[in-house]
C-alpha positions in Angstrom: 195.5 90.4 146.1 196.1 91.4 149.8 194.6 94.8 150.2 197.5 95.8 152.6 199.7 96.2 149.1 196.6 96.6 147.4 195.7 99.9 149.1 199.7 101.1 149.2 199.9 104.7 147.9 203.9 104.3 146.7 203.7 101.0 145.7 200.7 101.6 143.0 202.4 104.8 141.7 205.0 102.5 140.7 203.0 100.3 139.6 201.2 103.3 137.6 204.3 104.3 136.1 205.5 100.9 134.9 202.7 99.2 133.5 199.8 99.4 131.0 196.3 99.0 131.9 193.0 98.4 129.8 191.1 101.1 131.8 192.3 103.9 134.1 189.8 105.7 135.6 189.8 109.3 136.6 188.0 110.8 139.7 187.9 108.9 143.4 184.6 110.0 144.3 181.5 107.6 144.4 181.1 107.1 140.4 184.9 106.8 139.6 185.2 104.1 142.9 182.4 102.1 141.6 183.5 102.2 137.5 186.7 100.7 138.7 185.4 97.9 141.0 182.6 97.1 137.9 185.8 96.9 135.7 188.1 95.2 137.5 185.5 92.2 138.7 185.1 92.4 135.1 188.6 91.0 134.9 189.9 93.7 133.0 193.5 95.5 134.4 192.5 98.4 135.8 194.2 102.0 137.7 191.7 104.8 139.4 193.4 108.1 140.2 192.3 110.8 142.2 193.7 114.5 142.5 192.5 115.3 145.9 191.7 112.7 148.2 188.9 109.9 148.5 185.4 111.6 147.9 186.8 114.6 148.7 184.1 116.5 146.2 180.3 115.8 146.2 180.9 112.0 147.2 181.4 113.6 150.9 179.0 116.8 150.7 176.1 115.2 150.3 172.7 114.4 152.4 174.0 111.2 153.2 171.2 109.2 152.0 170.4 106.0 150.8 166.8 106.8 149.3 164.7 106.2 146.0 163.5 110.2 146.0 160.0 111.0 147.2 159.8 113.9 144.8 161.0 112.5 141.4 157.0 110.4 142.0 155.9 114.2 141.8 158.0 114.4 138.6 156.5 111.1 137.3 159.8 109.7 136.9 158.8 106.5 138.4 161.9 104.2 136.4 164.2 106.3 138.4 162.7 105.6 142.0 162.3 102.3 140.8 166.0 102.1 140.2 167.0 103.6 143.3 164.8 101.4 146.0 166.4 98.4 144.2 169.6 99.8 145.0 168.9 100.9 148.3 167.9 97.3 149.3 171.4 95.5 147.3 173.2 98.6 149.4 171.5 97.3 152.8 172.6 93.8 151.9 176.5 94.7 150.2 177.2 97.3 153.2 175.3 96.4 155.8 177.8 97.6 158.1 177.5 101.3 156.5 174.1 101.7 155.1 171.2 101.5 157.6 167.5 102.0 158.4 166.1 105.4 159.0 162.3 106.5 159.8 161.6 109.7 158.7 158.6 112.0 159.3 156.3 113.7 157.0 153.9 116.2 159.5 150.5 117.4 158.3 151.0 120.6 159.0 147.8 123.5 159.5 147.9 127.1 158.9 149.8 127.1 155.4 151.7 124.3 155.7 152.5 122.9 152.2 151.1 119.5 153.5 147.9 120.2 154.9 146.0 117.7 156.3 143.7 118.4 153.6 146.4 116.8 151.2 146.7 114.1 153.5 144.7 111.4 151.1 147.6 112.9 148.1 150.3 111.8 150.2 149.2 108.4 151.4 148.8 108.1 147.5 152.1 108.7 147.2 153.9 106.9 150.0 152.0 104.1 148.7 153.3 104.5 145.4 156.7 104.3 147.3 156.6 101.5 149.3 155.0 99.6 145.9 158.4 100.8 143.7 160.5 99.1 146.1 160.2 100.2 149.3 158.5 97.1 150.5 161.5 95.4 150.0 163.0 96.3 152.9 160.0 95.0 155.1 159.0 98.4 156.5 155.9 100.0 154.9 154.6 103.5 156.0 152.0 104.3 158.2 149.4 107.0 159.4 150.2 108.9 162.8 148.7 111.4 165.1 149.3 114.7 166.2 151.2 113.8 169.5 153.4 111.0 167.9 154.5 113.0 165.7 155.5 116.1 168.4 157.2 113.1 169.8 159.4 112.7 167.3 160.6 116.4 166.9 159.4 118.4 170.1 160.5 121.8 168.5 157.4 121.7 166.1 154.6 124.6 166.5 152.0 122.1 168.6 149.2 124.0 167.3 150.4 123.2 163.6 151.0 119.9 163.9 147.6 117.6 163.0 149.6 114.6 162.3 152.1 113.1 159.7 153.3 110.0 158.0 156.5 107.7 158.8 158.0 106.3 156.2 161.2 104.2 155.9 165.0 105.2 153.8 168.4 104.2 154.5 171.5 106.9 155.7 175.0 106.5 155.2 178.2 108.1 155.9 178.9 109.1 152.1 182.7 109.4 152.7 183.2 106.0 154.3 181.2 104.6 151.6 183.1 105.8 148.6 186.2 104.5 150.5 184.6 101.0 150.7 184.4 100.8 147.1 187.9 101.7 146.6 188.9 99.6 148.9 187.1 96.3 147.5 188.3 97.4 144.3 192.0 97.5 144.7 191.1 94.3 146.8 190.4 92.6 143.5 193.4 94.4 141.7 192.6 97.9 140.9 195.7 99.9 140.8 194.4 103.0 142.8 196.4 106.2 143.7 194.9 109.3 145.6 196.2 113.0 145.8 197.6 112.1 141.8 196.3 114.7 139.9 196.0 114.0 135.7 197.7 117.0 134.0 197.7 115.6 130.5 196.1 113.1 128.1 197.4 112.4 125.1 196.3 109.5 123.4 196.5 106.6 125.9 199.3 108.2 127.6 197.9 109.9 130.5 200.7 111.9 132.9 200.0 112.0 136.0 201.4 114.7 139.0 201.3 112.8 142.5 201.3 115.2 145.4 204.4 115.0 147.8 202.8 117.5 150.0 202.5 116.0 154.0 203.3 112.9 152.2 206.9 111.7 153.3 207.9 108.8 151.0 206.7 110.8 147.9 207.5 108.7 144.9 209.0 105.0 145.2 212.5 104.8 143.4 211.9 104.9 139.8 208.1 106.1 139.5 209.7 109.7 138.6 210.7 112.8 140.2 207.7 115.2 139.6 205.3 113.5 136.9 204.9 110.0 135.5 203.2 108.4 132.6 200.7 106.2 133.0 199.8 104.2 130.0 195.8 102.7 129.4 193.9 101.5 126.1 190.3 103.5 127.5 190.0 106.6 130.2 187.2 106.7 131.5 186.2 110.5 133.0 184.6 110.4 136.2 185.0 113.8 137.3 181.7 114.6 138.5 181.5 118.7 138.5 185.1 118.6 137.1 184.1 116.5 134.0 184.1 118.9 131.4 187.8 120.2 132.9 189.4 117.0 132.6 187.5 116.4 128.9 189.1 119.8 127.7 192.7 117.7 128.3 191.5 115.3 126.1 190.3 117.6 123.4 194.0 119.9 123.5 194.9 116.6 121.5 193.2 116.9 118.9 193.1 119.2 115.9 191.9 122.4 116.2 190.7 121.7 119.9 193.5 123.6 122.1 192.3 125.5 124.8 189.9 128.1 123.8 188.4 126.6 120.8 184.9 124.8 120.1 185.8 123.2 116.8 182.9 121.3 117.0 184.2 119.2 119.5 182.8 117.9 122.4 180.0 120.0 123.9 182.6 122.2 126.4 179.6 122.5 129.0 177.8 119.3 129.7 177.5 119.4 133.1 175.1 122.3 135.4 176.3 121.8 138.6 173.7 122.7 141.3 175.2 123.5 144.8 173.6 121.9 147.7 174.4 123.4 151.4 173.6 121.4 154.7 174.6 122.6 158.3 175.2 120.9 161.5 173.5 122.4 164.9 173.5 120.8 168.6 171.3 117.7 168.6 169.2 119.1 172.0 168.2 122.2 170.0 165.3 120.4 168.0 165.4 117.1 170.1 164.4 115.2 167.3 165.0 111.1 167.5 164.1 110.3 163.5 164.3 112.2 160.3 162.2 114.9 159.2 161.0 117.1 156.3 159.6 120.0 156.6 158.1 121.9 153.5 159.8 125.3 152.7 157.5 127.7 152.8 157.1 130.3 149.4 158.5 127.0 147.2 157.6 123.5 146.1 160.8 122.1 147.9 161.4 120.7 150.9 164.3 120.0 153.6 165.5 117.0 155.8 166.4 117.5 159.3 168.5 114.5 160.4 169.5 113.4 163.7 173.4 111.8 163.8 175.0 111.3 167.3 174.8 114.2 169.2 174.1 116.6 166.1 171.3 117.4 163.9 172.4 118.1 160.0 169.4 120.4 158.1 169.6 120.7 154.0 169.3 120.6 151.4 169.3 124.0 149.2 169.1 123.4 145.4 170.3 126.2 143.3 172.5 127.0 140.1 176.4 127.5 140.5 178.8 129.3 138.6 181.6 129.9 141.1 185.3 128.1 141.6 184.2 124.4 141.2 187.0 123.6 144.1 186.2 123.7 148.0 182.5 125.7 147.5 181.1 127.0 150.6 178.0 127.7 152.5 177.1 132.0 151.9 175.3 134.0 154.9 172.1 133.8 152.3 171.8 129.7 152.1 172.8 129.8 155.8 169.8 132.2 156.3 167.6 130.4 153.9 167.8 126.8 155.9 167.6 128.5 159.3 164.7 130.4 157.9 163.0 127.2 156.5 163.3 125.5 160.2 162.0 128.3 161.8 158.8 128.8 160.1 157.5 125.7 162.2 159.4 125.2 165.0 158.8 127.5 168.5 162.2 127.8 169.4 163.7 129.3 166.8 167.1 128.3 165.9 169.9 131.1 165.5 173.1 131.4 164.0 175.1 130.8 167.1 173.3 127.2 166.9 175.3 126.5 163.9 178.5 124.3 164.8 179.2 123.5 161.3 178.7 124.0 157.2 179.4 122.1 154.3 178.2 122.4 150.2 178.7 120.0 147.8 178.1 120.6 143.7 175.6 118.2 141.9 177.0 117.3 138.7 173.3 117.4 136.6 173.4 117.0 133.0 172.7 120.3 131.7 169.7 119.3 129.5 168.2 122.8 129.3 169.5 126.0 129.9 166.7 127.3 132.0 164.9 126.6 135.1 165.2 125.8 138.4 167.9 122.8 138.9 165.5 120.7 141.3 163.8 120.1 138.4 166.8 118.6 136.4 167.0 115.0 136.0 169.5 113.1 138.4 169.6 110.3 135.4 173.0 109.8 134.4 174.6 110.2 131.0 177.1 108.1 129.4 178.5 109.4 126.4 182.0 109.0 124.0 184.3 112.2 122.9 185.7 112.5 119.9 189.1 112.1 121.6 187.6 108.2 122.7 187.1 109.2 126.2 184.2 107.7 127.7 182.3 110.4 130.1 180.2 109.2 132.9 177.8 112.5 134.3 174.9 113.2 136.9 173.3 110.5 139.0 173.2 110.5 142.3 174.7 108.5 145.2 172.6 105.8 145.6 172.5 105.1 141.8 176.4 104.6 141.7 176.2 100.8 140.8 173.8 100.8 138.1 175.5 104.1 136.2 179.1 102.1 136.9 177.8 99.0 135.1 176.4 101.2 132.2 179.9 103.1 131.7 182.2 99.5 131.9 179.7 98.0 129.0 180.7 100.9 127.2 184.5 100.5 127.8 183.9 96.5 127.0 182.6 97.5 123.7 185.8 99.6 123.0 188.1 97.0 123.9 186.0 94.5 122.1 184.5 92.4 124.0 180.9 93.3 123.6 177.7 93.4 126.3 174.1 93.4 124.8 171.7 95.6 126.0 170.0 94.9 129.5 173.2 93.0 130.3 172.6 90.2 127.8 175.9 88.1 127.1 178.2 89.4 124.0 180.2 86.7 121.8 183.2 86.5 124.3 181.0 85.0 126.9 179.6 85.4 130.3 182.4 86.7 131.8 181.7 90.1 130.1 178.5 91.0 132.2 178.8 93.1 135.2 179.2 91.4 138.4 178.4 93.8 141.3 174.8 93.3 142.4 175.6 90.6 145.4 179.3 91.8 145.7 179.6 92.7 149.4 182.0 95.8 149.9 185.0 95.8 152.1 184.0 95.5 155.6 181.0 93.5 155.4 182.2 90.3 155.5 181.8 89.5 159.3 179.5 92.8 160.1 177.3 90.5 161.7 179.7 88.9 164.4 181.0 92.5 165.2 177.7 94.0 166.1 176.1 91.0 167.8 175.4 91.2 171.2 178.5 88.7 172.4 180.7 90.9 170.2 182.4 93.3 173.3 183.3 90.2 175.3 184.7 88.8 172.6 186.8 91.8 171.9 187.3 92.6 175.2 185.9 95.8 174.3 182.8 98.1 176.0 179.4 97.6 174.2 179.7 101.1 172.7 183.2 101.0 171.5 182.1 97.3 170.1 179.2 98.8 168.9 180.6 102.0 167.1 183.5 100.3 165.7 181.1 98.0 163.6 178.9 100.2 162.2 181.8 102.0 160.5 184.4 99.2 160.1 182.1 96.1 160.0 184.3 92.8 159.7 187.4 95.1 160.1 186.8 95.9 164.0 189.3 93.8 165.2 192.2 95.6 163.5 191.1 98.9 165.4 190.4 96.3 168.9 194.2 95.6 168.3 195.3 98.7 168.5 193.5 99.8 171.6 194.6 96.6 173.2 198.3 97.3 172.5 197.7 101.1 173.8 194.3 101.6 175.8 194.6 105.2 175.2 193.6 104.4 171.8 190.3 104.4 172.8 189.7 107.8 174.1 188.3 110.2 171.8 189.9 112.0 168.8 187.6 115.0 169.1 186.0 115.8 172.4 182.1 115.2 171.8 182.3 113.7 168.8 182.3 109.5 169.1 185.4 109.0 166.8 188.7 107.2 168.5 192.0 107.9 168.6 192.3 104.2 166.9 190.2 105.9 163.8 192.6 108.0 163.0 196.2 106.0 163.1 194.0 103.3 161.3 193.1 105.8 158.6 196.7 106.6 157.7 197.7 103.0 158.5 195.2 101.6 156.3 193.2 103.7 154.5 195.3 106.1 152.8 194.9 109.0 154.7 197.8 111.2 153.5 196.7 114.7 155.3 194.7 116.3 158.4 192.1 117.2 156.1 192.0 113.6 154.5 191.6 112.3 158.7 189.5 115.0 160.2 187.0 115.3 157.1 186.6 111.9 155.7 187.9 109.3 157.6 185.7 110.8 160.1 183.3 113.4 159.8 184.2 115.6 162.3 184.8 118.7 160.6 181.0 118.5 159.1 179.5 118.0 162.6 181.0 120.1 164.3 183.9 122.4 163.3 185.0 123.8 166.7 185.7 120.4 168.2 187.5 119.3 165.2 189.4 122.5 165.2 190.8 122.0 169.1 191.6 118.8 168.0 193.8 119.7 165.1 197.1 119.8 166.6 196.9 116.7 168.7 195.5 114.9 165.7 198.6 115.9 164.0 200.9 114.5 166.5 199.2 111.4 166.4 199.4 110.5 163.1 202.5 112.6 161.9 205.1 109.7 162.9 203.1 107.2 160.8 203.1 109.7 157.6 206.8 110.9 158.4 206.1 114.6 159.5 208.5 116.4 161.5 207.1 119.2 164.2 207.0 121.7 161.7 204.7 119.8 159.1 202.5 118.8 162.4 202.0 122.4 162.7 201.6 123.2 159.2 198.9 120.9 159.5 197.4 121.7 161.9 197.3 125.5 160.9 195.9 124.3 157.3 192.7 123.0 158.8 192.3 125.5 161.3 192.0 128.1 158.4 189.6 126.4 156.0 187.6 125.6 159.2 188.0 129.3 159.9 187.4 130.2 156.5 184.3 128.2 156.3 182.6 130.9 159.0 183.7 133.5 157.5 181.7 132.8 153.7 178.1 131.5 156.3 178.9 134.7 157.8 179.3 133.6 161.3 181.4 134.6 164.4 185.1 133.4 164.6 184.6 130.4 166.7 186.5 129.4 169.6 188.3 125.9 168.6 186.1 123.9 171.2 183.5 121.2 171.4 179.7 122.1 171.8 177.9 121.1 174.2 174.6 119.0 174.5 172.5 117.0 176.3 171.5 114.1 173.6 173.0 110.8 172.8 176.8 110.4 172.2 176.5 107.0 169.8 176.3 107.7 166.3 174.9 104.4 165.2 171.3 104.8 163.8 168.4 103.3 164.0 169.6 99.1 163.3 171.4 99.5 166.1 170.0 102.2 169.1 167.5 105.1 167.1 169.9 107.9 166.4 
């Protein structure tokens, strides 16, 4: 199917409203996006809908790792590593374009360090136990530094502390972009997918659907219905993430005795224990450092990541129980405190609130196993399980896992239509056609990522080596699309936020192509500009508007409704930290301006 209809917002609501599918899948983050690619290749007919837009939940607040999990070897859960490294190594190969190297430091650290060099024998043990899971498979094994290599690698660290470290190898991604890949391959190979189309009731296999209209001038095509429609589907699969129990509890209203309020005995109304994780975003110059970190946090078994990106440097993660609004969760004065505290205990310039440029927390859907204790010590194992009402629930995981609990959820939905999987993927009696066909199935963008970022790749486009360059590592195979548009107007080239890498091109492309449908849905996810740095993504508001409002149909007034929508949560988002207002203007800094890590320049 040509992905240019494929990925048509009014087209597939139509289509939504006027036929039946086998599976219709609800919730466009990272496990929802890769259910519906797993089904689909599957050859079953298949719809994904999201109410908000394209990993706008955890699938675009997290660490943006690729990484098997140093610390579930603490927790002995060695399967789970296992699993992940594997992953981690069919990501590098199915997205090369998107998921790439990155070194990242362990320092010995003296006077109280939780790694003292006294431990230093424990964690060669355990990096060894790493790179033996899997990590060998991506041809980098870990190694033993000194004391100045590692100050090298992040200046800001208390010399006298420092007695050496260990490198060791993971991947980074940008999480968003990723999730959008998958949806994008999907509907490629006939997915019926729909974002901002929120599920208000299921009933059965009819599932009604409310698409938003709002910034979005086509609305509805001609016949998909005025307000709601009624999608139609023999399974529904619920991948919610953090909102799984929510869109179970329309499921359950269906049955008897299960309307809102009531237990019944149905199923469990709290399955999930969503843990919040907070990162922020601080000038790159301020710790200098030109590979990944983790640093211990002192008082705790837990540790952070300090990660360089561009001209920015993101710090997180926290790791604690949540019980607030499960909708836009934000970054409190306290967790703000807590990760500048963490940083600060070893570095000799301490880093201060005006540092931060930027916030963002994302809720971990964990499977509520027990109801006490600390949530890092919850399992990030997934759970597949069926309701009463024959909705099959997909819960917990974590990003770089998304395949493998994808595949486990479609055998589930293959037994329910009938055509059975055996366990470990064995064949069923309807044949090989049944088993789950993802593992070498390269996403969109990645065929052709390699004659994009080659070195004769600007000439070719006629394009600098760092537009050539950047362009690939987000868009892979797809970089001449955005070369044509900066070709037909060279002021497509200049920046969409001033000290940020992203292009003008980005964005038109992103409503163009990638169905962007708001400011937010541009300026968040299509690029990550808000998370970087807020300021600069906030003076560029209004222009960014302009620039895309006469593809989506705004008038002046919806520019500037826009505009004045995401300079409020931006706004609002300083306000929960507990920071000053902050003037709607770039940082500054002194380090690199390309964000392409370490496969192509170190980051």
């Amino acid at each position: 199917m040509a992905t240019e209809t494929a990925f048509h917002r009014d087209l597939n609501l139509r289509r939504l409203a006027t036929e039946r599918f086998d599976v219709l899948v609800v919730g466009g983050g990272i496990t929802g996006a890769g259910v519906a690619l797993d089904a689909v290749t599957r050859g079953l007919k298949v719809a994904l809908v999201e109410r908000d837009d394209w990993a706008s939940g955890t699938s675009s607040k997290s660490s943006k790792l690729v990484h098997g999990g140093l610390r579930y070897l603490n927790q002995r859960d060695y399967r789970l590593v296992y699993e992940a490294l594997h992953e981690r190594q069919r990501l590098r190969r199915n997205a090369p374009h998107l998921v790439r190297l990155l070194p990242f430091l362990i320092p010995l650290l003296g006077r109280d360090g939780l790694i003292d060099p006294r431990l230093a024998k424990a964690v060669n043990g355990v990096l060894w136990l790493y790179d033996l899971t899997g990590g060998w498979r991506i041809g980098r094994l870990h190694r033993r530094i000194g004391a100045h290599e590692a100050l090298g690698h992040l200046p800001g660290l208390h010399p006298d502390r420092v007695q050496g470290g260990f490198i060791y190898w993971d991947a980074q991604t940008d999480d968003a972009r990723l999730t959008l890949a998958v949806v994008q391959t999907a509907a490629h190979h006939g997915a019926v997918v729909a974002n901002h189309c929120e599920v208000v009731d299921i009933n059965g296999d009819r599932i009604t659907l409310r698409p938003s209209t709002t910034g979005v001038a086509s609305g509805l095509s001609p016949g998909a219905g005025a307000d709601e429609i009624v999608a139609r589907a023999t399974v529904v699969v619920n991948a919610g993430g953090v909102w799984a129990d929510v869109i179970q509890a329309l499921a359950d209203q269906a049955l008897p005795g299960q309307g809102p309020g009531t237990d019944g005995g149905a199923f469990p109304r709290r399955t999930l224990r969503p843990a919040k994780g907070v990162h922020l975003s601080v000038p790159r110059g301020r710790l200098s450092n030109d590979i990944a970190v983790v640093l211990p946090v002192r008082g705790t078994k837990r540790s952070i990541f300090v990660v360089p990106t561009g001209r920015h440097t993101y710090i997180g993660t926290t790791d604690t129980d949540y019980d607030g609004p499960l909708d836009e969760p934000r970054c409190t004065t306290e967790e703000l405190d807590e990760l500048l505290g963490a940083v600060n205990a070893w570095v000799s310039d301490p880093l201060t609130r005006s540092d931060v440029r930027a916030t963002w927390a994302g809720l971990r859907p964990l499977v509520a196993s027990a109801p006490d204790g600390h949530t890092a010590d919850l399992s990030r194992r997934h759970s597949v399980t069926v309701s009463p009402a024959g909705m099959i629930t997909v819960t917990g995981g974590k990003l770089t896992t998304y395949r493998l609990m994808a595949a486990d959820t479609v055998d589930l939905v293959m037994g329910r239509l009938g055509r059975q999987v055996g366990r470990g993927g064995r064949v069923g009696r309807l044949g090989r056609h049944n088993r789950c066909r993802t593992a070498s199935l390269q996403l969109w963008g990645a065929e052709g990522f390699e004659a994009m970022a080659g070195p004769s790749a600007p000439a070719g486009l006629g394009v600098t080596p760092a537009v050539a360059q950047h362009l690939a590592h987000r868009y892979g195979g797809l970089t001449p699309t955005l070369v044509a548009m900066i070709k037909a107007d060279p002021s497509m080239a200049d920046p969409l936020v001033e000290g940020l890498p992203y292009l003008r091109a980005e964005a038109v492309h992103a409503v163009r192509h990638e169905m962007a449908l708001t400011l937010d849905d541009v300026l968040s996810r299509r690029v990550p500009a808000r998370w970087l740095d807020a300021g600069a993504a906030g003076a560029a508001a209004e222009a960014t508007a302009g620039l895309i409002g006469p593809d989506l149909g705004w008038d002046a007034t919806e520019c500037t409704r826009q505009a004045a929508a995401f300079r409020e949560a931006v706004a609002h988002d300083r306000s929960v930290a507990g920071l000053p207002a902050q003037a709607m203007q770039p940082s500054t800094s002194d380090a690199p301006t390309s964000d392409t890590p370490t496969e192509g320049p170190l980051p």
